[in-house]
C-alpha positions in Angstrom: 0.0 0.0 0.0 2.8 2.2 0.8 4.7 1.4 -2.0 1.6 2.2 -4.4 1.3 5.7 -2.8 5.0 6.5 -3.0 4.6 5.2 -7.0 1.6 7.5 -7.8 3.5 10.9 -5.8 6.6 10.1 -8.0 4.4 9.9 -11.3 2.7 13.1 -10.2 6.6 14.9 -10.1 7.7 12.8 -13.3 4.1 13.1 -15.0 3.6 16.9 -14.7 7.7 17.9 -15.8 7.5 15.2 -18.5 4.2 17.2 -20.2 5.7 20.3 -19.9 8.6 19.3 -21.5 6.4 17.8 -24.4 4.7 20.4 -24.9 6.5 23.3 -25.0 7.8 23.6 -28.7 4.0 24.0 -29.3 3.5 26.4 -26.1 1.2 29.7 -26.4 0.4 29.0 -29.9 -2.8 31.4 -30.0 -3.2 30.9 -34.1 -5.5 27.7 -34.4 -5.0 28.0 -37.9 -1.6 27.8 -38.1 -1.8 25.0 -35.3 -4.6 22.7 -37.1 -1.7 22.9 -39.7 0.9 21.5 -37.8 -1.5 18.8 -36.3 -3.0 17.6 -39.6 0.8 17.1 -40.2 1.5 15.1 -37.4 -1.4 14.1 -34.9 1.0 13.0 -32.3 2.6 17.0 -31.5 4.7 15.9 -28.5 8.2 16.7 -28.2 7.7 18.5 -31.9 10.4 18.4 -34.1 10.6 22.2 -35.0 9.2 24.8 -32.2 6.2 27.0 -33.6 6.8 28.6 -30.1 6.0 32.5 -31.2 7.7 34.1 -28.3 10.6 32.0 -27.4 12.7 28.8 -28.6 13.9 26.5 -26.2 15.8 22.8 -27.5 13.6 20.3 -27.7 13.0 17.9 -24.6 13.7 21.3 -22.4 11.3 22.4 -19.8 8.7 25.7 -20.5 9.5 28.8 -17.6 6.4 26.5 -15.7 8.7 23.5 -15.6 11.6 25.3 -14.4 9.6 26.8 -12.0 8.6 23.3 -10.8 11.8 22.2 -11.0 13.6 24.5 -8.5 10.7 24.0 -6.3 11.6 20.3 -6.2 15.2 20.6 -5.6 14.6 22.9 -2.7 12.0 20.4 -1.3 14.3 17.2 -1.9 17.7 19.6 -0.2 16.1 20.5 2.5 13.9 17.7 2.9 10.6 19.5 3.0 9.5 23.2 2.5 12.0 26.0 3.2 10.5 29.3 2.2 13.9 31.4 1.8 15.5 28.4 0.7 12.5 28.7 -2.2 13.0 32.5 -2.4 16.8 32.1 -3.2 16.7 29.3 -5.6 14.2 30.9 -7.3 16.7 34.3 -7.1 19.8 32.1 -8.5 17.3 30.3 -11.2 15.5 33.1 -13.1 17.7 36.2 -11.7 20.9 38.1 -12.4 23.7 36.3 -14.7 21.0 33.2 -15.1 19.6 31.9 -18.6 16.3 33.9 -18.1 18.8 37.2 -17.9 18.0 39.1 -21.7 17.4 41.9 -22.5 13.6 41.2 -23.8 13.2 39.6 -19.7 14.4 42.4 -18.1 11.9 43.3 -15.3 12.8 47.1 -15.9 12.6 47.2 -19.3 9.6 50.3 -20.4 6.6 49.7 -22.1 6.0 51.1 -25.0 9.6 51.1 -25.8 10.7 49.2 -29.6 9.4 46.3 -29.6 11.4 43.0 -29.2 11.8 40.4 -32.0 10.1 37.5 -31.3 10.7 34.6 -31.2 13.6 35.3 -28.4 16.1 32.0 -28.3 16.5 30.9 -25.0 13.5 30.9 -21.9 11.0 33.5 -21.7 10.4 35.4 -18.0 6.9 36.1 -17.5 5.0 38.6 -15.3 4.8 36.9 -12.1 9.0 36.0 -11.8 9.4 39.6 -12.5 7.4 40.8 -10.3 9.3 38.6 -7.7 12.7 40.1 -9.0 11.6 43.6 -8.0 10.1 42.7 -4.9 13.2 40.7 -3.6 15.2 44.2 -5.3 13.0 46.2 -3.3 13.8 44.0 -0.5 10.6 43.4 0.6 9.4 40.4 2.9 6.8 39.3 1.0 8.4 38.9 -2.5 5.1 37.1 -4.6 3.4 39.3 -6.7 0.2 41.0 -6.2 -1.9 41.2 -9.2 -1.2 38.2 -10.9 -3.5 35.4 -11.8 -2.3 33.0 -13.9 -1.8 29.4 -13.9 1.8 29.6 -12.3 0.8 28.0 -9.0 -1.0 25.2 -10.5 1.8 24.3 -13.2 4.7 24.1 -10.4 3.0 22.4 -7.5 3.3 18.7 -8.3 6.2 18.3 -6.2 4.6 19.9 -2.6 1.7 18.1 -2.8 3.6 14.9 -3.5 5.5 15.8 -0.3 2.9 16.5 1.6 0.1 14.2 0.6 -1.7 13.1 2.9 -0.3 15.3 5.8 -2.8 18.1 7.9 -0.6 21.0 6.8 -0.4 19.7 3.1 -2.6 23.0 1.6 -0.2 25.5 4.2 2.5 24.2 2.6 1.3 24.9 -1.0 -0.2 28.1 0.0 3.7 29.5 1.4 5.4 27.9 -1.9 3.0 30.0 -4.2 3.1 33.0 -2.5 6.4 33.0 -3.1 6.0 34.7 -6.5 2.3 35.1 -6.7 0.9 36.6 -3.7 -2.6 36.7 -4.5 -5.3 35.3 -2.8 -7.2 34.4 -5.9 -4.4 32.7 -7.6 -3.8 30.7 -3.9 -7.4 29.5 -4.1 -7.3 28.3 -7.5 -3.6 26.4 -6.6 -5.5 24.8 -3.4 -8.2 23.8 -5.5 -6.3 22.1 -7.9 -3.9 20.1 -5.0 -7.0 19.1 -3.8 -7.5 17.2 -6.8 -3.6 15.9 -7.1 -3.6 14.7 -3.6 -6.7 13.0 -3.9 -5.5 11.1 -6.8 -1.7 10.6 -5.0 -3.8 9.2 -2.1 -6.5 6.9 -4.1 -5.3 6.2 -7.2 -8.4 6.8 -10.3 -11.6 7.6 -8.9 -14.9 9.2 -11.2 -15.8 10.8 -8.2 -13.2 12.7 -7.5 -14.7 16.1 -8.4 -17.6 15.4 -6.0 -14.9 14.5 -3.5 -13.4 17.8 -4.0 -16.6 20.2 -4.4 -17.6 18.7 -1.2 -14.2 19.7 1.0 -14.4 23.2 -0.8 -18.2 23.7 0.6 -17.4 22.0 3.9 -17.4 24.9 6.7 -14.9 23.0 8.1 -12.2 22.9 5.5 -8.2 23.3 6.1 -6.8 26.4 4.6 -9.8 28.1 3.6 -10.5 31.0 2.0 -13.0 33.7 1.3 -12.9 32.6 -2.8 -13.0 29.0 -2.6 -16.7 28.6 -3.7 -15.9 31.2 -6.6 -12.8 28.6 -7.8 -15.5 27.5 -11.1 -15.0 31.2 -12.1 -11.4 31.4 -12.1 -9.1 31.7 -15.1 -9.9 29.7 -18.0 -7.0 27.9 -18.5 -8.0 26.2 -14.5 -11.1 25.5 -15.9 -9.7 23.6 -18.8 -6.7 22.1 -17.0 -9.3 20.1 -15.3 -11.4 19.3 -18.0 -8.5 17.5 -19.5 -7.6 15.6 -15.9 -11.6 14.7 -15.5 -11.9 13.1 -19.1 -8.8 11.8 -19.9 -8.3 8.1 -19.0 -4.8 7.7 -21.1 -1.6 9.8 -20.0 -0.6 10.4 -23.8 -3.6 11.3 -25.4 -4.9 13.5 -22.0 -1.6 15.7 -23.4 -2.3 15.6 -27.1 -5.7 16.5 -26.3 -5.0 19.8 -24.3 -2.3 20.7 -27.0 -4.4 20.5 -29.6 -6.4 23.2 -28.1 -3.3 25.8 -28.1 -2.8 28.5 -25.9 -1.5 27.8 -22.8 -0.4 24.2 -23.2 2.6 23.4 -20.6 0.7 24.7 -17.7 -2.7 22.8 -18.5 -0.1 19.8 -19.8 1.5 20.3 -16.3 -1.2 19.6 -14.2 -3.3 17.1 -16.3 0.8 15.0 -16.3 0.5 15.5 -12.8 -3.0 14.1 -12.4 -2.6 11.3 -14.9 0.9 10.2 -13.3 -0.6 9.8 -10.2 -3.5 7.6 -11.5 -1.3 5.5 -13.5 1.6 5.5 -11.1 5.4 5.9 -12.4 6.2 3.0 -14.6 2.6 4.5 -16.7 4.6 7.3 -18.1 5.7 6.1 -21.7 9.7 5.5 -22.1 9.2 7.4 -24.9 8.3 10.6 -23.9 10.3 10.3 -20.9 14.2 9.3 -23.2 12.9 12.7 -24.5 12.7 14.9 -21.5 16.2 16.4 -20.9 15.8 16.9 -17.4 14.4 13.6 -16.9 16.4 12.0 -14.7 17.4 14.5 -12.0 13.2 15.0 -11.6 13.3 11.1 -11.0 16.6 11.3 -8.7 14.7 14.3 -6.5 11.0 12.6 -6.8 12.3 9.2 -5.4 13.8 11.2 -2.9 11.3 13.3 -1.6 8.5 10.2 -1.5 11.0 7.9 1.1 8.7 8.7 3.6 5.5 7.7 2.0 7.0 3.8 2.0 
């Protein structure tokens, strides 16, 4: 029993960085057209050949800015064998910050608006709103270094790794609540996140189960609830890309084609292809996740190496 719980939190870690990594050489494609093209070319779009990645190029089998996020997350976790906010903060500094990869001049976090405007696709990672927002705060040298107006799906894309830490523990939604606040300190975003590792610890815990959404709708109305918060009845309205996210984890029944499917869509795919990996590895446990995606996913066996490590004491 214990060994089957540990399997299904390491195919949560390994599920959602090994999606990411598929997807992103088709990530935040927003022209359907030109992406029904590339699928009626090749129906099986993982780990594409040539990026049609209109903001940034990354090599192939590399992780989107959602993976790495996820990734430093789980090395902090599996170094200092559970959650260590500053730990987080500074990783997170070293990662995305000064001298790093994410360090052009397109990401600068100072750069003006309206300015001339940058040639896209950049090569190399792109450094969205909330990790800049996090660069000025920890600049500013401010306690609380998430930022405060962002929304989107950053939260739910990175937090494989602390739930699988802390399934099945009383403090498991405090502990995702502190990592995300890290860079996104807004409450909406945190309810959406808790929402969402709800879901991933229920299916770390149980394995499949068609009635896990009733499971979940009935914690989120229950007075009683850990963590809760003022918007957790409003989580249905929440960004769309949530909403799809879990669309694609409540229909899907096969790891592979759960990813294709929320590809094919565009947009937004690494983080929606994040947590639907993350839901569908822990349903299908470890050895579920294909060879074949996984020989592809550069990072692949340091995410195994940490996961393994962080799950000891689930066995």
């Amino acid at each position: 029993m214990a060994a089957a719980l540990a399997n299904r939190a390491i195919g949560a870690i390994v599920g959602s960085a090994v999606a990411d990594a598929a997807a992103q050489p088709l990530h935040w494609v927003y022209d359907l057209q030109k992406l029904q093209g590339i699928l009626a070319q090749d129906p099986k779009p993982e780990f594409h050949s040539e990026s049609a990645n209109p903001f940034y190029r990354r090599q192939k089998g590399q992780q989107s800015c959602y993976g790495d996020q996820a990734y430093v997350l789980l090395e902090s976790l599996s170094e200092c064998g559970g959650l260590n906010v500053d730990d987080l903060k500074q990783r997170t500094l070293k990662f995305f910050g000064p001298g790093s990869e994410y360090d052009t001049p397109v990401n600068d976090p100072y750069r003006e608006r309206g300015g001339p405007r940058p040639q896209l696709p950049i090569e190399g990672p792109w450094r969205h709103a909330s990790l800049k927002s996090f660069l000025k705060n920890v600049d500013a040298g401010k306690e609380e270094t998430g930022c405060e107006t962002d929304c989107q799906i950053d939260g739910i894309a990175k937090m494989a790794p602390i739930v699988a830490f802390y399934a099945g523990k009383p403090d498991m939604l405090e502990k995702v609540e502190q990592a995300v606040r890290v860079t996104q300190n807004n409450d909406a975003c945190v309810a959406e996140t808790l929402a969402a590792a709800r879901f991933l610890e229920h299916f770390i815990l149980n394995g499949p189960d068609p009635k896990a959404l009733d499971v979940v709708l009935n914690q989120l109305n229950d007075p009683n609830r850990k963590q809760p918060h003022d918007l957790d009845k409003a989580v249905v309205g929440l960004p769309g890309a949530f909403q799809a996210a879990l669309h694609g984890v409540l229909t899907g029944k096969q790891y592979e084609q759960a990813v294709r499917d929320t590809m094919s869509c565009g947009g937004c795919t690494c983080s929606r292809g994040s947590f639907i990996g993350a839901c569908l590895g822990a349903q299908i446990g470890f050895e579920g996740i294909p060879t074949s995606w996984t020989s592809k996913t550069l990072r692949y066996d340091s995410v195994l190496e940490h996961a393994k490590k962080i799950t000891t004491h689930h066995l």
